[in-house]
N, C-alpha and C positions, 0 to 999 in steps of 0.2 A: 504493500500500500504506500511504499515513497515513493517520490520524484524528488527532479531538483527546486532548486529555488523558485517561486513565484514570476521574477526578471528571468527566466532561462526558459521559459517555457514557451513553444510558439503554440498560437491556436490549435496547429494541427498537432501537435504534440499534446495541447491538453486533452483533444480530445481520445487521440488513441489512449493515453494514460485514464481515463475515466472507463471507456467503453472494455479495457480489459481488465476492469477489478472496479467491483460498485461500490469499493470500501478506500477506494485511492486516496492519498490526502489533498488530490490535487482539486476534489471536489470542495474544499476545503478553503486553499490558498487560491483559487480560481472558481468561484462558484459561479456558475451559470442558470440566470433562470428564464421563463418564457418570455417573446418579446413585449415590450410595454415601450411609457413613454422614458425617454433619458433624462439623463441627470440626476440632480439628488436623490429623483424616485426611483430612477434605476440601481443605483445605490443602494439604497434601502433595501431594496427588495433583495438584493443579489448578499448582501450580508445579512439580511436576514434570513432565508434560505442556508445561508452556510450553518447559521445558528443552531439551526435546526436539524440539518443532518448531523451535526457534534454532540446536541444531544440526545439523537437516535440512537450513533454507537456510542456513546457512553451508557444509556437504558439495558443496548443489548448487547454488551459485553466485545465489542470490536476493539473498543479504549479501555486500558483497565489503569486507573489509579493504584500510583503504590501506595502504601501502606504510610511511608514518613519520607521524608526529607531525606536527596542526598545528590553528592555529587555526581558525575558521570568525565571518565576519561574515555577520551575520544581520539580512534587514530585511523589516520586514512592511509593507505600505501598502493599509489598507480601501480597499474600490472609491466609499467614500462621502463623499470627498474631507477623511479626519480625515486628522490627520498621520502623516506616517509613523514608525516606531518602527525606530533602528537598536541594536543591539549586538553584542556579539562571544558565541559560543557555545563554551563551552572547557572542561575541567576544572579544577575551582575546588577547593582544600584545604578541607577540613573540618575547621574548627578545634579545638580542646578546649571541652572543657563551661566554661564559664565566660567563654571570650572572648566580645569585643564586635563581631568584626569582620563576621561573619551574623547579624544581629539577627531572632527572628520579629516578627509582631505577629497572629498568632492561636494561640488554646490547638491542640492536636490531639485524636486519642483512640486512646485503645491500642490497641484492636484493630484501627484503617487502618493506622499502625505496621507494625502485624508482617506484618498482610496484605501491605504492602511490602520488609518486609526479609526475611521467606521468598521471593518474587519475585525479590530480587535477591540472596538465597544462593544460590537454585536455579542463576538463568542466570549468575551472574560479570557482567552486562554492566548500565549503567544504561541503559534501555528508552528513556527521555524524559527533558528536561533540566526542571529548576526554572527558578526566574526571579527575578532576582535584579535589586535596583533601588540599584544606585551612586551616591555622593556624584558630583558634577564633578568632574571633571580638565580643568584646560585644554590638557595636550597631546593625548589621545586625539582628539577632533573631526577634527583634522589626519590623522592615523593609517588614522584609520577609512576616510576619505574617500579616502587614497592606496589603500586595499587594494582596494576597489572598482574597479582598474583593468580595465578590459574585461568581458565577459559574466561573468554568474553562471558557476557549477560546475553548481549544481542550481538548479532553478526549478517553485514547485507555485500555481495556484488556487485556494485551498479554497470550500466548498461557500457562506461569507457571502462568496464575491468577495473576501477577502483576498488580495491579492500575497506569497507569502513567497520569497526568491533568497539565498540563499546563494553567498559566495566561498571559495572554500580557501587558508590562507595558509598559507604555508609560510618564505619566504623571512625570515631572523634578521633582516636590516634592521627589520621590521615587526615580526614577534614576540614582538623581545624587549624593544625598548617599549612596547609593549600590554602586554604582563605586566608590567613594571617599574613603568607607569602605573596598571594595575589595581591592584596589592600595594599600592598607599599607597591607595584608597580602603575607606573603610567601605560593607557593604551592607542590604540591609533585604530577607527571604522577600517578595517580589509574590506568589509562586503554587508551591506545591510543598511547603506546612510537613511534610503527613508522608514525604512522598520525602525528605528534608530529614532527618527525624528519622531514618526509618529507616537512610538511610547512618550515622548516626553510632551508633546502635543496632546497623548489625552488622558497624562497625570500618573502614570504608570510610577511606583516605587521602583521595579526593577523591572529587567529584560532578558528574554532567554539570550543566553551566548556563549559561543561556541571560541574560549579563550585559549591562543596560541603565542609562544614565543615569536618574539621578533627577530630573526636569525636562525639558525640552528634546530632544525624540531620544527619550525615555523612553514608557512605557505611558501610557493614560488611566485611570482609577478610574472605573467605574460603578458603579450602587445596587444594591444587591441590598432586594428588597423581603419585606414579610412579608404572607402572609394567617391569619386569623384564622377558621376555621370554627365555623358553627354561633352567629353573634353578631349579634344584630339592630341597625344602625347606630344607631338611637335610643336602644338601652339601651346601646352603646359611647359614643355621646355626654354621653347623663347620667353616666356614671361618671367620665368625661373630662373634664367641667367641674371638676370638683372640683381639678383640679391646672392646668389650660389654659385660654386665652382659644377657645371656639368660635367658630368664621365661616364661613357655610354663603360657599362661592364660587357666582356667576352664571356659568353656562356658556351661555348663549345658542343659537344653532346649533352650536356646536363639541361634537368627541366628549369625552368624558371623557379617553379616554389621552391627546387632542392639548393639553388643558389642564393634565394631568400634563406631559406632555414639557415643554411650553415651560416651568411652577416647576422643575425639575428643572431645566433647564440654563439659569435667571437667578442668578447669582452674588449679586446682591441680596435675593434670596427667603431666609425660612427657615421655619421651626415643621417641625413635620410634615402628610403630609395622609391621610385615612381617607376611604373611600368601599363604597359596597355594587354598586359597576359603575352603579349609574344616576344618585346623587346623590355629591357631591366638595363635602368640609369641610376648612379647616385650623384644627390644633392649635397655639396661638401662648400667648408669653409665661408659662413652665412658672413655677408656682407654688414654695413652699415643697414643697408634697406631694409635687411630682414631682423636685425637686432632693435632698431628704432620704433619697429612695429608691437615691441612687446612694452607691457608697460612700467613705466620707469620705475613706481611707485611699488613693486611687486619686489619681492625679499630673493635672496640672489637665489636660494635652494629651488626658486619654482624658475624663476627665471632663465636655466639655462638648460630645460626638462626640452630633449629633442619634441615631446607631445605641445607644448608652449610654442615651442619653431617654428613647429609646423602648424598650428592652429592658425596663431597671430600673423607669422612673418608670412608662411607660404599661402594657404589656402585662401587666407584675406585678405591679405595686403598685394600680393603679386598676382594669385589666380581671380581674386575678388569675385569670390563664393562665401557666402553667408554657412557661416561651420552648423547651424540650427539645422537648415533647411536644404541647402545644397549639396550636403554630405552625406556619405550611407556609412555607416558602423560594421565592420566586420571583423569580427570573431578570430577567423583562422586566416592563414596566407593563402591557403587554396577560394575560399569562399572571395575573399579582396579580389583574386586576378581573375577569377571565374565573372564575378559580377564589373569586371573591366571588358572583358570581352563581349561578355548580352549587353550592358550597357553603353557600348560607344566611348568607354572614359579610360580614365585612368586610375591606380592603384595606388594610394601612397602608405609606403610599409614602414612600418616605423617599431624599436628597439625598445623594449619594455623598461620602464624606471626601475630600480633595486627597491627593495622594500626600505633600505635606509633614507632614500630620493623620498620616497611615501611618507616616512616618519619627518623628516626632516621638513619638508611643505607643510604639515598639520602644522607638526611645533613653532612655525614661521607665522600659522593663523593665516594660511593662504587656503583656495585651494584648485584643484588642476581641472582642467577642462573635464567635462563632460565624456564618461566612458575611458578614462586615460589607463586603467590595472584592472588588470585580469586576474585575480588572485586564485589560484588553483592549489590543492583538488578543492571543491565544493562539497561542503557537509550535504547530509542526504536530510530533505525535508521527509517528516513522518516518522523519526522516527524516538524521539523525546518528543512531548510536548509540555509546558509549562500551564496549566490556568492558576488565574489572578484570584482566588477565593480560598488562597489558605490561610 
């Protein structure tokens, strides 16, 4: 009965995840009801309706409440030999407006917001946890590793061959230094800003979350890339020049995505790179044009983020495309050069921030364009949930 997150899911996705299991949680974080009039009434209805099937399986035993309070370590490990990600899953205080102790580092928008906090007025329960990326502690490592004594509690596959196992802690030995250890560090939003927001929006003391090291143990950061429809690589290019060193790359027999992959994970590499899916250029050594486009007033940590470069300096100052509405969002490098080709444009591939680049923008009180980290693996929605009635 999991999926992934709420934002990951496409229609078509929610709907195979529904129609193969009438217990899915995605009926849940995505409820669908008969068509009616929109807006606020459609709202209403659509969490109210979730309301409702949450408390059918809870009646009928789908949901089972535990018994007491406790933690949950949580560890995901891709089938594709990255490292594994451990942290602890727990309800975390939602501080006041002002503290520093949840830092974001992406804007939101109002109406996902409320889309979320009507969801979670309706049901009282948080659906699925945020993710939240911890300074170190040097005692937790230890901790963590004692709670993992014998088989998981729960254990799921997800559909990318992620391993996710969960342990249930209970026992105050553990507990209560894992919390004691948690409360002295500071955290940074990985993934969940409007879950995030909305708890604090509709008063929430605390929030499910799914609490990980910053480094070591911690998530990885992928790119999320951009396409550009309707843009012919050559007149992308002349415009380009004007702030960028051009340099068409030799690809020889290799495909285009395999020569993206490998710039994309050389820690030596930079510029940006742009492509139409059949020819691959990189954008190097950004001029005055392209640096003057970012603004001044912005703290150096965000300031010199290739996703900034390319927002500010390329796409709108030199292609003068509106980054809202003229840009398409993609996921992977296949999907970017694939939707360059149907679409007549161009691809611009761009090099993931470190999670340090993440932390450091929060801590600056900035924060990065819209879709900028990809933070992987993804917790499995459905499979804790938290209600607000204990």
């Amino acid at each position: 009965m999991s999926s992934p997150a709420y934002d990951l899911v496409t229609p078509e996705g929610r709907d195979r995840l529904a129609a193969a299991d009438p217990h899915n949680i995605v009926r849940l974080i995505l409820p669908r009801v008969a068509s009616g009039p929109d807006g606020a009434d459609a709202l209403h209805r659509a969490v109210a309706e979730a309301a409702g099937t949450l408390r059918d399986w809870e009646r009928t035993g789908v949901l089972e409440r535990d018994a007491g309070p406790a933690l949950w370590v949580y560890t995901l490990r891709p089938s594709d030999g990255a490292p594994e990600t451990v942290g602890w899953l727990a309800a975390v205080g939602v501080p006041a407006a002002g503290s520093r102790a949840v830092l974001p580092h992406e804007d939101t928008f109002p109406g996902a917001v409320e889309g979320r906090r009507a969801l979670l007025a309706a049901t009282a329960t948080d659906l699925e946890p945020i993710v939240l990326a911890h300074d170190p502690h040097p005692g937790l490592p230890a901790l963590t590793a004692a709670a993992q004594d014998g088989a998981p509690t729960l254990e799921v596959t997800d559909a990318d061959g992620v391993r996710h196992a969960l342990w249930r802690v209970t026992d105050p030995v553990l507990t209560g230094p894992v919390t004691a250890a948690l409360a002295e560090t500071g955290a940074v939003i990985a993934d969940g800003h409007h879950r995030f927001a909305a708890a604090r929006a509709h008063g929430a003391r605390a929030v499910l979350a799914l609490v990980t090291p910053m480094g070591p143990g911690g998530l990885q950061v992928q790119p999320i890339h951009r396409l550009v429809p309707d843009l012919v690589l050559d007149e992308a290019l002349a415009a380009a020049s004007a702030g960028f060193r051009v340099t068409e790359l030799p690809q020889g027999s290799e495909a285009v995505a395999e020569v993206v992959r490998r710039w994309i994970a050389d820690p030596l590499e930079s510029g940006l790179l742009v492509s139409d899916g059949a020819r691959l250029v990189r954008l190097g050594s950004p001029t005055g044009k392209v640096l003057d486009a970012v603004p001044r007033e912005a703290p150096g940590a965000w300031r010199g983020l290739d996703v900034v470069l390319a927002h500010h300096g390329l796409v709108q100052r030199l292609w003068s495309r509106d980054s809202d509405d003229g840009v398409v969002i993609a996921h992977g490098v296949e999907e970017a050069l694939d939707g360059a080709r149907r679409r007549s444009g161009v691809a611009l591939l761009l090099r993931a921030p470190s999670p340090a680049d993440v932390a450091a923008v929060a801590r600056a009180n900035a924060r990065m364009p819209r879709k900028s980290t990809l933070f992987v693996p993804k917790p499995r929605t459905g499979l804790v949930l938290r209600p607000h009635d204990d």
